[in-house]
C-alpha positions as CSV (number, residue, x, y, z in Angstrom):
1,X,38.8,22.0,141.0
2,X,38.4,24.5,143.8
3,X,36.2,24.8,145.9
4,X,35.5,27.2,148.7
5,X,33.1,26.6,151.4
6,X,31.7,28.2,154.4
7,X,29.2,26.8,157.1
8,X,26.3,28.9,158.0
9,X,23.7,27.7,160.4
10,X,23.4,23.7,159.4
11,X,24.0,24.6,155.1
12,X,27.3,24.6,153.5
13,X,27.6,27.2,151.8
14,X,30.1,27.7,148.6
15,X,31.9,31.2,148.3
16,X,33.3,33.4,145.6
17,X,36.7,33.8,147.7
18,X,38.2,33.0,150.6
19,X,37.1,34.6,154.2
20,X,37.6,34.4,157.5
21,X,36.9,30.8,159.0
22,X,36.6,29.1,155.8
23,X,37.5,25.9,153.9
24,X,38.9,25.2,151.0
25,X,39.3,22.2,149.1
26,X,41.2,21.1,146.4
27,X,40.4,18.2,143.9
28,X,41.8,16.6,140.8
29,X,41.6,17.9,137.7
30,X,44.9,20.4,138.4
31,X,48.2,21.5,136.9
32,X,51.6,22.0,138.5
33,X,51.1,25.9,137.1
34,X,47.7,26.1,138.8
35,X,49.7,24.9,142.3
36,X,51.8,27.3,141.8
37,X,49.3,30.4,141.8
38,X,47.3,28.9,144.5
39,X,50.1,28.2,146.5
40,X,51.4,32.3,145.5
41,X,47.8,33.5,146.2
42,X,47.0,31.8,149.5
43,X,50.6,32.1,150.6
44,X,51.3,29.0,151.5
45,X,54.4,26.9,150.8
46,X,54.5,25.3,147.3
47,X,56.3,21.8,148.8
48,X,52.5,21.7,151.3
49,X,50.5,21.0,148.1
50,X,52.7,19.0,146.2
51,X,53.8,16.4,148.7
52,X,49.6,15.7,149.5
53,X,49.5,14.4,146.0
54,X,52.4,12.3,146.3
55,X,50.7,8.5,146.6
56,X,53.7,7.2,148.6
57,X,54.0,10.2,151.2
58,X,54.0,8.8,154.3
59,X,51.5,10.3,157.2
60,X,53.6,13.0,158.7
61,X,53.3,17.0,159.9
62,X,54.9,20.4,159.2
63,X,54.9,23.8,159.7
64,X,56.3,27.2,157.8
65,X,55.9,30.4,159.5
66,X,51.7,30.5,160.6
67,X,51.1,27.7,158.4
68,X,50.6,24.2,160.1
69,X,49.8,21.1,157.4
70,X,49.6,17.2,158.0
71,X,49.1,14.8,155.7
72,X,47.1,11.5,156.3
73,X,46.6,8.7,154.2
74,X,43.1,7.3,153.6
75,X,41.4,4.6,152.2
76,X,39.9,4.3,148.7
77,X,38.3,1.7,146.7
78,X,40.0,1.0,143.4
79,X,37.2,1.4,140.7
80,X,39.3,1.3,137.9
81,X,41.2,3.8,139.0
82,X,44.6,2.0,138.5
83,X,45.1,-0.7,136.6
84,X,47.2,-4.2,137.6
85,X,46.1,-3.0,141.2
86,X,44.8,-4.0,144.3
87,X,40.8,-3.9,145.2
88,X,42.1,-0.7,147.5
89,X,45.1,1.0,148.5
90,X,45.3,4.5,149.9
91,X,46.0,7.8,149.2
92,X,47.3,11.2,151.2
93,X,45.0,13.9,152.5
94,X,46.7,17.2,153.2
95,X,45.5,19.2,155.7
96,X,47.0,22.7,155.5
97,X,45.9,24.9,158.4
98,X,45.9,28.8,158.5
99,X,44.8,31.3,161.2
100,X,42.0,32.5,158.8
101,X,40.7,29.6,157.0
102,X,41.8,25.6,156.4
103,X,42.6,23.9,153.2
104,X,41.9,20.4,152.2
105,X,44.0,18.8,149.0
106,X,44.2,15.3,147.6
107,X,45.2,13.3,144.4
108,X,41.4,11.2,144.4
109,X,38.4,11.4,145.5
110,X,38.0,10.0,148.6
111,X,35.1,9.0,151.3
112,X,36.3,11.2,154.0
113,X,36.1,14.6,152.0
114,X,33.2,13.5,150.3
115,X,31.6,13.4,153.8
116,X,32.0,16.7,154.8
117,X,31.1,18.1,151.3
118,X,27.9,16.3,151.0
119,X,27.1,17.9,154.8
120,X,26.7,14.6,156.1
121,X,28.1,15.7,160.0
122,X,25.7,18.6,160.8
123,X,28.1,19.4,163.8
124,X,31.2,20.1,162.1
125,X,32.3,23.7,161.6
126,X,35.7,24.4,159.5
127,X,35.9,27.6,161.4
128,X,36.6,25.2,164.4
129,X,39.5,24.5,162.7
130,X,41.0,21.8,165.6
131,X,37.7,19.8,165.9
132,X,37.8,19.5,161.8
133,X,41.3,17.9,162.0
134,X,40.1,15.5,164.7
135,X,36.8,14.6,162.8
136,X,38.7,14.3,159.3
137,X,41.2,11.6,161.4
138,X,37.6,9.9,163.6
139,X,35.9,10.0,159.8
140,X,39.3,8.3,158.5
141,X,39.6,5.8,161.0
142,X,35.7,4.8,160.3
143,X,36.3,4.4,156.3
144,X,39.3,2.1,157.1
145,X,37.3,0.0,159.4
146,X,34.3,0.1,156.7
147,X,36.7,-0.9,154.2
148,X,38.3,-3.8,156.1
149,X,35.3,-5.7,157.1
150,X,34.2,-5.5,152.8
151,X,38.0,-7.1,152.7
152,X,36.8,-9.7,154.8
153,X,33.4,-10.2,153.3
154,X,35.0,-10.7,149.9
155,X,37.3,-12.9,151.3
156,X,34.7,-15.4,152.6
157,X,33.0,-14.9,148.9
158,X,36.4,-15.6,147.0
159,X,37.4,-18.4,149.4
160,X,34.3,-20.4,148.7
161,X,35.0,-20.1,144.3
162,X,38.3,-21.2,145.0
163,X,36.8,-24.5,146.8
164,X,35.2,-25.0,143.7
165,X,37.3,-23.9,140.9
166,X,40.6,-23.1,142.3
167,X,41.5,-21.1,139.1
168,X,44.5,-18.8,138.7
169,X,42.0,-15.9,138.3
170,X,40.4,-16.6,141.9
171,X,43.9,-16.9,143.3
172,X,44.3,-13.9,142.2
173,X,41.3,-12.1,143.8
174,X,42.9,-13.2,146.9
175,X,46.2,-11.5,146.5
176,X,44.8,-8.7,145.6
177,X,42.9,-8.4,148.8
178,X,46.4,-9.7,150.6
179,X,47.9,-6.5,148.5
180,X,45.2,-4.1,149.8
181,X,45.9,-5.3,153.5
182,X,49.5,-4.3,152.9
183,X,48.7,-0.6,152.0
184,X,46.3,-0.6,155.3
185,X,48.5,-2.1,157.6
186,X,51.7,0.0,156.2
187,X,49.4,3.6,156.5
188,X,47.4,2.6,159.6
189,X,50.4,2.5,161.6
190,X,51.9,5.4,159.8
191,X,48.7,7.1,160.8
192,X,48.9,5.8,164.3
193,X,52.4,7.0,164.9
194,X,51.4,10.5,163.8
195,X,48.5,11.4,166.2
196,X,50.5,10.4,168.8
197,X,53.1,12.6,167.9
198,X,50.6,15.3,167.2
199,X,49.0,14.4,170.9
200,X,52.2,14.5,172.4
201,X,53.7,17.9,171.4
202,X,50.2,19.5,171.4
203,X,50.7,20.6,167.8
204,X,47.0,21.2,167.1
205,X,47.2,23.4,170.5
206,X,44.4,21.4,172.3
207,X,46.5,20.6,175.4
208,X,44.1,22.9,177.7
209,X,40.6,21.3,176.1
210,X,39.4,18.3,177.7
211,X,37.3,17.2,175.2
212,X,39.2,17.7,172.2
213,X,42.3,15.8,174.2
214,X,39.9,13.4,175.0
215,X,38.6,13.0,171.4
216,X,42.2,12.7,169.3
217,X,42.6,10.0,172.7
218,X,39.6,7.7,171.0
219,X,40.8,8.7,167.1
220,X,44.5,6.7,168.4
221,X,42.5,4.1,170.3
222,X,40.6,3.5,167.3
223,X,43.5,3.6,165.1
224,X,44.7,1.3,167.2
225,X,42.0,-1.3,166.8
226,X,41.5,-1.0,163.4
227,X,45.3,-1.8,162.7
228,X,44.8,-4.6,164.7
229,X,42.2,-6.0,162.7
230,X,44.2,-5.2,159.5
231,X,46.8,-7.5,160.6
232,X,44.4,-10.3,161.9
233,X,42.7,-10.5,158.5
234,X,46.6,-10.2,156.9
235,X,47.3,-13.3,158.8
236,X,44.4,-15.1,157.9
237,X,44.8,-14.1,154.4
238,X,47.9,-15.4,154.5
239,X,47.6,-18.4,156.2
240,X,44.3,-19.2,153.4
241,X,47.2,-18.7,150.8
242,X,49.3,-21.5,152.4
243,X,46.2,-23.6,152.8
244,X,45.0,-23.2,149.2
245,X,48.4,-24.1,147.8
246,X,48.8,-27.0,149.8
247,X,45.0,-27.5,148.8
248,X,46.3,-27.4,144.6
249,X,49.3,-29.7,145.7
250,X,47.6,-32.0,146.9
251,X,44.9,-32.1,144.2
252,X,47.8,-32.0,141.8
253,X,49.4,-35.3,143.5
254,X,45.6,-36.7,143.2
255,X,45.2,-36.3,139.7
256,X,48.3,-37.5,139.0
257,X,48.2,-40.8,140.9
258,X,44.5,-41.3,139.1
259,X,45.9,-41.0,136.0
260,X,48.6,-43.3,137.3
261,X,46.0,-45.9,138.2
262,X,44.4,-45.9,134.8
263,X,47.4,-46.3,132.4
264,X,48.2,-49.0,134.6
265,X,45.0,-50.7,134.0
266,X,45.1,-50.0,130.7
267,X,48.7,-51.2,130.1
268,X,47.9,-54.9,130.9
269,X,45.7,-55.7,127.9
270,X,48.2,-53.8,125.7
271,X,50.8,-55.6,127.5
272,X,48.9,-59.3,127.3
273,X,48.2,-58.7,123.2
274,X,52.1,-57.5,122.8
275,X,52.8,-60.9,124.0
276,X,50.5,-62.5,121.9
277,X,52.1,-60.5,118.8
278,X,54.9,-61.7,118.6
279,X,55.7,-64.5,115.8
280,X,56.8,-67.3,118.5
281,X,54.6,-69.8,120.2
282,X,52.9,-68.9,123.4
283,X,50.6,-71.3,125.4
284,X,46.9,-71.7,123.5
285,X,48.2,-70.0,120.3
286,X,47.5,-72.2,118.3
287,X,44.2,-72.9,120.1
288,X,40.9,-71.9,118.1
289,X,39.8,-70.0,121.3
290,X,42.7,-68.5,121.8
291,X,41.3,-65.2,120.9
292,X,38.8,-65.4,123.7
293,X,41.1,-66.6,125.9
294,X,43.3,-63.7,125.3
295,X,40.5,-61.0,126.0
296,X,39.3,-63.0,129.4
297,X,42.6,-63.0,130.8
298,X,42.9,-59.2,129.9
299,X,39.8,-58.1,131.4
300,X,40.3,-60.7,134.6
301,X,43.7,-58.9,135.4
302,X,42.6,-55.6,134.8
303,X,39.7,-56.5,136.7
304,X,41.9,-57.6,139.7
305,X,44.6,-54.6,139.5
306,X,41.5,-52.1,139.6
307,X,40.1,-54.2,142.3
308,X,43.4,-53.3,144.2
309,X,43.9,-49.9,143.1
310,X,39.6,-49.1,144.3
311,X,41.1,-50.8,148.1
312,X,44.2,-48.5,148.2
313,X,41.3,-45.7,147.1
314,X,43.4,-44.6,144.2
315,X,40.9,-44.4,142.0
């Protein structure tokens, strides 16, 4: 799906073909053939669009000729989208820049294009083609902290079953959260490193305007904090793993001493009537109480063994 987009006034408008100071994006449903013509017809380099749909292409920038493109990875929330997966994981953007108009391209549907095509930021302009870059990375940056404090609200939520149940299935709620934190951690860096590449070699040619310098300078810092809490909430993720399987462990070595405990107890009256089974004589067997007898002194030492066993607090 192609769409191609041109701000007027405060309205977002769509067009019938490309023009000066417009953006196009491209979503999923598409063909390698359909790539091909758009990449013939817009003249741009065929490797641009394909490489934005790769999900393990790493956050990096090129350029061909007058064609600058970037790719950064974003955040997106895993509705079903992959199977056996974590609760979210990211995917690339590509950002292919022209002198005329700028194109957008991704494998999903994500948050951050969404934004921009639902006009949410009245202020943005795809004719400004620099400040769109910079508001696609700020707009980025805010989805990946949005995303990460959900992490850490489900964490609380799945932390408090596991308390109760500690089934295999909540367990695994929780690595799957630890598995999301991996794919932010990994592409928050990786996002990191590539703005301040980008800032230092002035590749989006902003070197002379202080705002927009100062801008992609609070997109890093905020980069920067929101890696930082990625790998806080990794480390107490991880650290509530160790906990929780210590936490089985130990309920594990509970269980089994109760269990233990009670064929213990139950052993001695077994024990006492083997005794009494066997075709020899034993003290009162030939006693007409002996049968009474026998059941007192079970239930006396059982008595006294679970007495013991409820001081040691095995039971």
């Amino acid at each position: 799906m192609i769409q191609i987009l041109k701000k007027e006034g405060r309205k977002l408008i769509e067009l019938q073909a490309v023009e000066q100071g417009c953006w196009v994006n491209i979503y999923p449903p598409f063909t390698n053939e359909s790539l091909e013509k758009l990449a013939k017809e817009y003249d741009i380099p065929y490797d641009f669009l394909i490489d934005s749909l790769d999900r393990d292409e790493v956050s990096r920038y090129d350029y061909d000729d007058d064609v600058d493109w970037i790719v950064i990875n974003t955040p997106i929330y895993n509705d079903s989208i992959i199977e056996d997966e974590s609760f979210f994981f990211t995917v690339p953007i590509g950002i292919i820049s022209k002198k005329e108009y700028i194109i957008t391209i991704s494998p999903y549907k994500n948050r951050v294009i969404d934004h921009y095509l639902e006009n949410r930021t009245k202020s943005f302009n795809p004719a400004n083609q620099g400040n769109f870059i910079l508001d696609i990375f700020d707009r980025n940056v805010y989805y990946f902290l949005y995303y990460l404090r959900e992490i850490n609200r489900q964490r609380n939520v799945f932390e408090k079953e596991i308390y109760i149940s500690s089934k295999s299935s909540d367990l695994k709620k929780v690595l799957n959260l630890q598995k999301s934190l991996v794919y932010f951690v990994t592409n928050l860096r990786s996002n990191g490193l590539l703005m301040t590449k980008i800032k230092r070699i002035d590749f989006l040619k902003i070197k002379h305007d202080e705002d927009m310098s100062d801008f992609l300078e609070d997109v890093i810092v905020d980069n920067s904090q929101a890696s930082e809490m990625a790998n806080i909430y990794t480390n107490i993720i991880n650290g509530t793993m160790e906990a929780f399987a210590s936490i089985i462990s130990n309920n594990l070595n509970v269980v089994m001493q109760r269990l233990t405990a009670v064929t213990i107890v139950l052993m001695i009256p077994t024990l006492i009537a083997s005794f009494y089974g066997m075709n020899v004589d034993l003290p009162f067997s030939h006693s007409p109480n002996s049968f009474i007898f026998i059941i007192i002194m079970a239930i006396v030492m059982s008595a006294t063994v679970t007495y013991f066993f409820l001081q040691k607090k095995w039971f």
